[in-house]
C-alpha positions in Angstrom: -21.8 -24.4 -33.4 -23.0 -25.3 -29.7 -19.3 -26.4 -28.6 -17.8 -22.8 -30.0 -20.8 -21.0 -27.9 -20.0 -23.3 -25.0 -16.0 -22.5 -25.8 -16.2 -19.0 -25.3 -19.0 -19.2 -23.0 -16.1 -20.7 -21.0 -13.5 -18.5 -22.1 -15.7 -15.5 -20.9 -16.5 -17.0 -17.5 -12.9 -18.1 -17.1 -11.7 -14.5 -17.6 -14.7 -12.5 -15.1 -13.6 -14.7 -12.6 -10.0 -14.0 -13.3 -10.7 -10.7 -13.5 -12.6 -10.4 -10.3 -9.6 -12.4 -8.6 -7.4 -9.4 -9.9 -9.6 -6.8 -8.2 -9.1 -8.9 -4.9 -5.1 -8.5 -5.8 -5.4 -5.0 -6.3 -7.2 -4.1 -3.5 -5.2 -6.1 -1.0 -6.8 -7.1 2.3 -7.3 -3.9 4.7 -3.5 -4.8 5.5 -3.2 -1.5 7.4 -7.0 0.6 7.2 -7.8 2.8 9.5 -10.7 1.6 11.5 -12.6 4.5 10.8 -11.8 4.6 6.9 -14.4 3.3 4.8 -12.8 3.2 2.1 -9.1 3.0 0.2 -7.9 4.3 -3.2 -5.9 1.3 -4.4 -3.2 1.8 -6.5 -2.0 -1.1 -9.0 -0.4 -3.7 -7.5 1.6 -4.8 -10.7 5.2 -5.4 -10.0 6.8 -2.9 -13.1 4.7 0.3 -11.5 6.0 3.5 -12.8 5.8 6.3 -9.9 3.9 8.1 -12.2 0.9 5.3 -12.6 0.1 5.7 -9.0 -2.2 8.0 -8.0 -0.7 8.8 -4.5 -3.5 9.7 -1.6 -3.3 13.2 -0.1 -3.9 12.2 3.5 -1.0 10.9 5.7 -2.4 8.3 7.0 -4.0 6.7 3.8 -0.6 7.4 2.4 1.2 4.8 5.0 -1.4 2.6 4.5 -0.6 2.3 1.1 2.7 1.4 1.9 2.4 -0.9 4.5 0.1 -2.8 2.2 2.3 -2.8 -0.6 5.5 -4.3 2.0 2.7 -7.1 3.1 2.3 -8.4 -0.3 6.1 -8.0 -1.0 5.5 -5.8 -3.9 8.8 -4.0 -3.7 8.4 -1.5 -6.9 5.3 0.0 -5.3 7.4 0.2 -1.5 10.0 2.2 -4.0 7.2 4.5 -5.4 6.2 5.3 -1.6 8.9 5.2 0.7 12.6 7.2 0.2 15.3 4.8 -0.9 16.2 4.5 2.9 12.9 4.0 4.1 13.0 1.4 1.4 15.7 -0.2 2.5 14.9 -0.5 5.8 12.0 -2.5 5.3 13.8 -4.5 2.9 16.2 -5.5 5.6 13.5 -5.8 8.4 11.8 -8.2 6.0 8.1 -9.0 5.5 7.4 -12.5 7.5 3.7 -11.1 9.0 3.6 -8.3 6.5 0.2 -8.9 6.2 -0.5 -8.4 10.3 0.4 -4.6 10.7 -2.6 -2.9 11.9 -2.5 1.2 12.0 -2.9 2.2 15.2 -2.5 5.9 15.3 -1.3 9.0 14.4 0.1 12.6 15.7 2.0 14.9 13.7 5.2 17.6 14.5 8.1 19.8 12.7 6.4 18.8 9.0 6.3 15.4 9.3 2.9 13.0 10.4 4.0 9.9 12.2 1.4 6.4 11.2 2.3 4.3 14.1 1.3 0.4 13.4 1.0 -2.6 15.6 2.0 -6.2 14.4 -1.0 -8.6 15.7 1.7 -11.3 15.5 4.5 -10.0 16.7 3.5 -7.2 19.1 6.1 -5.5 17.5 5.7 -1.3 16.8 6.8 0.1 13.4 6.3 4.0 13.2 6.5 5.6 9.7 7.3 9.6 9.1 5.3 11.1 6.1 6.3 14.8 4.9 3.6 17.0 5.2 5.4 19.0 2.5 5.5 15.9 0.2 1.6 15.1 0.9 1.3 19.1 0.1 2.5 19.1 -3.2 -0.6 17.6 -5.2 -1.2 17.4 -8.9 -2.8 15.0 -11.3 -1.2 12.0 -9.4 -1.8 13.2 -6.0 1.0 14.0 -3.5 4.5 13.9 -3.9 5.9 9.9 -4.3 8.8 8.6 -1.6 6.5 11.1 1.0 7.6 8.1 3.6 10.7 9.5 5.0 11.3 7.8 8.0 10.9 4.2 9.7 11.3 3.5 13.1 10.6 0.0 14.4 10.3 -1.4 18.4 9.6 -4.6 20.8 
């Protein structure tokens, strides 16, 4: 009787800790935060996401973070959900070597769209991504609009 307590004792500890390990997963490091954001609404980070099991935040900014976080941990389905195919692509084909070193650092907005500009702490290199106003605009259950990120420029 002890050794099945102990057992699942075990078996419980074993899965909080797993379970806490899968909030750290989730949550991603503060890839891309805004320094003065204090905090983020995560979306899963599971690799078969539907668009529609992501809520989608309904600021700009927030909404590039999000997708700069999900291209640092190389979780393509949720870049997808985010980005336009070609925005998509584009990261695809720029690759994600120090994904996880883009730091947002700024933002102005003209003609509808919000630029996110970002700074690579490895690289130095400047990646500026275009999110429609229109798309962040058009909010229901989910939030905004998916694919808002329209546009990727990147420099140096």
């Amino acid at each position: 009787m002890k050794s099945t307590i102990r057992n699942r004792a075990a078996a419980l500890g074993i899965a909080t800790i797993a379970g806490f390990a899968g909030i750290g997963l989730v949550s991603g490091p503060a890839l891309a935060a805004d320094a003065g954001a204090a905090d983020s609404t995560a979306p899963a980070a599971a690799s078969d996401v539907d668009t529609q099991s992501i809520y989608y935040p309904i600021e700009a900014g927030k909404y590039a973070d999000e997708l700069v976080i999900a291209w640092g941990q190389d979780n393509t389905e949720q870049v997808k959900a985010f980005a336009s195919d070609e925005v998509a692509e584009k990261l695809a084909d720029h690759g994600d070597e120090n994904g996880s070193h883009w730091r947002n650092s700024g933002a102005e907005g003209t003609a509808g769209t919000t630029y996110i500009t970002y700074r690579n702490t490895e690289t130095g290199e400047k990646m500026t991504l275009g999110v429609s106003n229109q798309a962040i605009g058009d909010q229901d259950e989910w939030g905004a609009a998916p694919h808002a990120v329209h546009k990727v420029k990147f420099e140096g």
